[in-house]
C-alpha positions in Angstrom: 0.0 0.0 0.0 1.6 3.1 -1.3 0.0 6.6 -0.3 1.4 10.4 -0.2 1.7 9.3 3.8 3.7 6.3 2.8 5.6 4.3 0.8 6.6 0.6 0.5 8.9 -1.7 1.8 11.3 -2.7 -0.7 10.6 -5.9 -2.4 13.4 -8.1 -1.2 16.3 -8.1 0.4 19.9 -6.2 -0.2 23.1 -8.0 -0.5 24.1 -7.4 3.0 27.5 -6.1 3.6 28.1 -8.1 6.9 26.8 -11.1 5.4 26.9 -14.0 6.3 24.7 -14.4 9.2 26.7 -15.9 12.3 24.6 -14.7 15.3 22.8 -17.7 17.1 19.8 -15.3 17.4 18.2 -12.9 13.9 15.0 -10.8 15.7 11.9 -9.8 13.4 13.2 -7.0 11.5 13.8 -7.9 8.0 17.2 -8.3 7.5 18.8 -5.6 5.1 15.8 -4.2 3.7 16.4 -0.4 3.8 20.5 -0.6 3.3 23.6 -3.0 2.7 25.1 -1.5 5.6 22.9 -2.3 8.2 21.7 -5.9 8.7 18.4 -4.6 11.1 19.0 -1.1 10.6 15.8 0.3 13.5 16.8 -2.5 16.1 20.4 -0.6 15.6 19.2 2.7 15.5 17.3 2.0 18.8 20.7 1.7 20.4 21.7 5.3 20.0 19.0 5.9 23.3 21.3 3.5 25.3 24.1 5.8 24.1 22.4 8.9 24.9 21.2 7.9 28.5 24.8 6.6 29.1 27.0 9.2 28.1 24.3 11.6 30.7 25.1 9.2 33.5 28.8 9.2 32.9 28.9 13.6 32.7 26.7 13.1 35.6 28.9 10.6 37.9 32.0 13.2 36.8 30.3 16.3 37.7 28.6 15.5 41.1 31.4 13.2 42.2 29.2 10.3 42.8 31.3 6.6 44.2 33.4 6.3 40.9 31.5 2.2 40.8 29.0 4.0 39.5 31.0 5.8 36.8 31.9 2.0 35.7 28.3 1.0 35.9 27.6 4.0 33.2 30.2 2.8 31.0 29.6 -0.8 31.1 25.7 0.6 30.3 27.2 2.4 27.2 28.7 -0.9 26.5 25.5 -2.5 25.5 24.4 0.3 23.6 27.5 0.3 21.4 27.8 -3.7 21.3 24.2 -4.1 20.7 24.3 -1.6 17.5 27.1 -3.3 16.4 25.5 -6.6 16.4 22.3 -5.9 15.3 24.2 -4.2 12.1 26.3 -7.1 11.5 24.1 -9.9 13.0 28.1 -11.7 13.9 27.8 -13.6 16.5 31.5 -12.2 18.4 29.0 -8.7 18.3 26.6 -11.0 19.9 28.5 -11.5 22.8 29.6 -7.7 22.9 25.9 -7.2 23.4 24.7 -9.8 25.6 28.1 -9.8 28.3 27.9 -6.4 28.4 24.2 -6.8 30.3 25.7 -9.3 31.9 28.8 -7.1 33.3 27.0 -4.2 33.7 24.5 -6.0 36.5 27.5 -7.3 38.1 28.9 -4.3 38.4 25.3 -3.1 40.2 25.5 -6.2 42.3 28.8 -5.6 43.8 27.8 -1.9 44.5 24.6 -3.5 46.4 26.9 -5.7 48.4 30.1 -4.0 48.7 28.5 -1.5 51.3 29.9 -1.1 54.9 32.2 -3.9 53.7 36.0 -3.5 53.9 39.8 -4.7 53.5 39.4 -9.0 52.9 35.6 -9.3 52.5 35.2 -6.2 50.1 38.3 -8.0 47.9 36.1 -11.2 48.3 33.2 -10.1 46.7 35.2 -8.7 44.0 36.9 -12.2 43.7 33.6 -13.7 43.5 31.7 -11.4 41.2 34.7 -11.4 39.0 34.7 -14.7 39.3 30.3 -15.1 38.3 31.3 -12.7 35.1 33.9 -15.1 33.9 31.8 -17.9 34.7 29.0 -16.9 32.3 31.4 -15.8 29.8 32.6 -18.9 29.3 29.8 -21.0 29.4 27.7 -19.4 28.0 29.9 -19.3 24.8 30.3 -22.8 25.8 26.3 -23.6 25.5 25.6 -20.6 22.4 22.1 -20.9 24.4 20.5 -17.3 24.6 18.0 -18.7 27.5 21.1 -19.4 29.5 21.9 -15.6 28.9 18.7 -14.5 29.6 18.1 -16.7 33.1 21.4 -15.6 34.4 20.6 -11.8 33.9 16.9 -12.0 34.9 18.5 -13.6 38.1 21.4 -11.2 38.9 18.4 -8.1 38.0 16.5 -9.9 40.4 18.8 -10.0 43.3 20.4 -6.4 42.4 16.7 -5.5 42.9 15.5 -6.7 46.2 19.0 -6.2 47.8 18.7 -2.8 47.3 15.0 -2.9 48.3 15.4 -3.7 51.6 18.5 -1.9 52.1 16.1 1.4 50.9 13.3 0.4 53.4 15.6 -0.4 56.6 17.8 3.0 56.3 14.7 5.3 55.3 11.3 4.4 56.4 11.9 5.3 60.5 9.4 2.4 61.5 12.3 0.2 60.7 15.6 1.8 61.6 17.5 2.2 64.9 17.3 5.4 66.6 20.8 7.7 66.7 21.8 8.5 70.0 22.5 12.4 70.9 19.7 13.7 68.6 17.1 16.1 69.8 13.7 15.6 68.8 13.3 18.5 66.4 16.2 16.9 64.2 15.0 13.2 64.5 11.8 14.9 63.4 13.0 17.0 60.7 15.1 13.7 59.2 12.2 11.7 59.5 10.4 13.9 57.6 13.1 14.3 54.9 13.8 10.7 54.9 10.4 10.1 54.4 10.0 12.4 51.2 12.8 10.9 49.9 11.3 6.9 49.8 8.2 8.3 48.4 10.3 9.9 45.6 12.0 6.6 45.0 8.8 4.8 45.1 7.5 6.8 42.1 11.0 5.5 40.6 10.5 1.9 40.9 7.5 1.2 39.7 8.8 3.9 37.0 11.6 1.4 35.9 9.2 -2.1 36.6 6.9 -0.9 34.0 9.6 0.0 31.8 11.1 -3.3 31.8 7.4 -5.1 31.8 6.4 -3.0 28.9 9.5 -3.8 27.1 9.2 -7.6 27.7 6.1 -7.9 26.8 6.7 -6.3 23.1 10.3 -8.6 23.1 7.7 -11.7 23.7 5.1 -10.1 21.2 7.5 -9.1 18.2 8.7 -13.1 18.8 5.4 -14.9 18.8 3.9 -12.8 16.0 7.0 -12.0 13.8 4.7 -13.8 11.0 1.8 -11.3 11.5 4.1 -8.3 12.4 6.1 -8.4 9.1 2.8 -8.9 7.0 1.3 -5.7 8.6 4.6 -3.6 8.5 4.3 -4.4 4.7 0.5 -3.3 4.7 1.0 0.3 6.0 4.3 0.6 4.7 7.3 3.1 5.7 7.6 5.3 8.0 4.5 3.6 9.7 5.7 0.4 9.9 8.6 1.1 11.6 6.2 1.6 15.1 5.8 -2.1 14.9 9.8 -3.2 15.1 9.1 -4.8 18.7 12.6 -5.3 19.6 12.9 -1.7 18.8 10.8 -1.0 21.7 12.2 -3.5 23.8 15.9 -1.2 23.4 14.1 1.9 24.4 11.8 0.7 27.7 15.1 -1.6 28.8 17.2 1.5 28.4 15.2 3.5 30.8 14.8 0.8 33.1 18.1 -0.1 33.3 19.3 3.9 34.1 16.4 4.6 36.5 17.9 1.6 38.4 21.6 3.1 38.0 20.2 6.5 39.3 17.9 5.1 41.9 21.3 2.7 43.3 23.3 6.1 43.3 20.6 8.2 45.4 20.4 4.6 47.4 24.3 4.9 48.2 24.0 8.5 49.2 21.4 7.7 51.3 23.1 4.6 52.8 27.0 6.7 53.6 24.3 9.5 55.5 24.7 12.5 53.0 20.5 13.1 52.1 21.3 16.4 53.2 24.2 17.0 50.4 22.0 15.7 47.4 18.9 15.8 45.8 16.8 14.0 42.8 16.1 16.2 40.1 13.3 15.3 37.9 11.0 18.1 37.0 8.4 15.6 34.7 7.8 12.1 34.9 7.0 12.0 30.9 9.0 14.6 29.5 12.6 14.1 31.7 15.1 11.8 32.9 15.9 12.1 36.4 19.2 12.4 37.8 21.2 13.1 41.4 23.0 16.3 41.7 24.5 18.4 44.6 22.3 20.5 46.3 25.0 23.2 45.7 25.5 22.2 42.1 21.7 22.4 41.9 21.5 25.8 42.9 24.1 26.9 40.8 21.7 25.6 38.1 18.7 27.4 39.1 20.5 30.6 39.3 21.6 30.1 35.4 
């Protein structure tokens, strides 16, 4: 169907400049149909959000001095963004693994940042041993297997724990029904934290269920674009281009997991702030839930910024 709104999908595919095809996994874009250059050129595009989002958190961590783990957890997040338009250009299966590790490395990271708090000399080198140690585990089996589920179960499990760690490390040092009392504090100023402690876990509640629906949303489309590829690619081809390009699920699936996966980065960062007993020295700035990214900034730094 060709209109002045629209235009077809070329009638086959290009002679692929990456070809042949050595990824253990091809998603439902048609493969090559708009350039040579680009094996599923909106499923690489989609990337470029990752990249956007990562390269804010990494000028952030720099400029507000946030723990520098979380300045690796940035890059390790622009890591799949870069990997993952890589492979989806060149569907090779090495790019594969540049994608797929990198989610892998980039929730370790987030899992030793959990754990490593309050820890110190032997037991903080520990859990670096042993996270170091999970990383190259799945690296190698995981080329080993060439399963994707195996990929997929290990990260949905490490997300998992990352996620309810943090949790209840949230709820036990801000809600005051659950913490310990601090010795030598008058009233007014256990009153005053309470109060500020208290507006900050109802901020981060609006976060997390923020990121859950993300990452819900974007599974559900990653599930749908799978079970209907069929159906999808007939209808893409029914309205044509641009139109048809709203349908590339996994296209969707890159940018719902990309702002999950930085509201948890942001949310840990706050979380650590929160946990070494500076609320007072930092803020979340996020002036619309639709329309902005939120981010942690000095409350100095966030005058300054107001002032401009």
């Amino acid at each position: 169907m060709s209109s002045m709104l629209s235009w077809p999908y070329p009638s086959g595919a290009l002679s692929g400049y990456w070809r042949p095809v050595t990824s253990t996994i091809n998603w439902c874009e048609e493969d090559y149909y708009a350039t040579p250059y680009s094996a599923e050129l909106i499923n690489s595009l989609t990337n470029l959000w990752f990249i956007y989002l990562a390269q804010r958190g990494i000028r952030n961590c720099l400029s507000q001095r946030h723990d520098r783990i979380f300045l690796w957890a940035f890059s390790s997040y622009l890591m799949i963004g870069v990997g993952s338009f890589i492979f989806h250009s060149t569907l090779k299966y090495p790019m594969q693994l540049l994608d797929e590790l990198s989610m892998i490395y980039t929730t370790c990271i987030l899992f030793f940042a959990t754990f490593e708090h309050g820890l110190e000399g032997r037991n903080r080198v520990l859990l670096g041993v042993l996270v170091g140690g999970i990383a190259i585990f799945v690296t190698g089996y995981y080329h080993y297997l060439g399963d994707p589920v195996f990929h997929q179960n290990v990260f949905a499990f490490l997300t998992a724990v990352v996620f309810f760690r943090s949790l209840w490390k949230m709820e036990k040092t801000l809600r005051p029904s659950r913490r310990m009392s601090v010795q030598g504090v008058s009233a007014a100023e256990q009153a005053r934290r309470d109060r500020r402690d208290g507006d900050i876990l109802r901020a981060m509640w609006k976060m997390i269920p923020f990121g859950l629906l993300s990452v819900a949303s974007g599974f559900l489309v990653w599930n749908l674009d799978n079970i209907y590829c069929d159906d999808l690619r007939r209808w893409r081809r029914a309205v044509g281009l641009p139109w048809g390009i709203l349908l590339e699920g996994h296209g969707w699936w890159h940018l719902l997991t990309g702002v999950a996966e930085y509201f948890n980065i942001v949310w840990s960062i706050w979380l650590r702030h929160c946990l070494d007993g500076r609320q007072d020295e930092v803020e979340l700035r996020w002036p619309t839930m639709l329309s902005s990214m939120p981010e942690v900034v000095r409350k100095s730094s966030h005058a300054k910024i107001k002032q401009r």
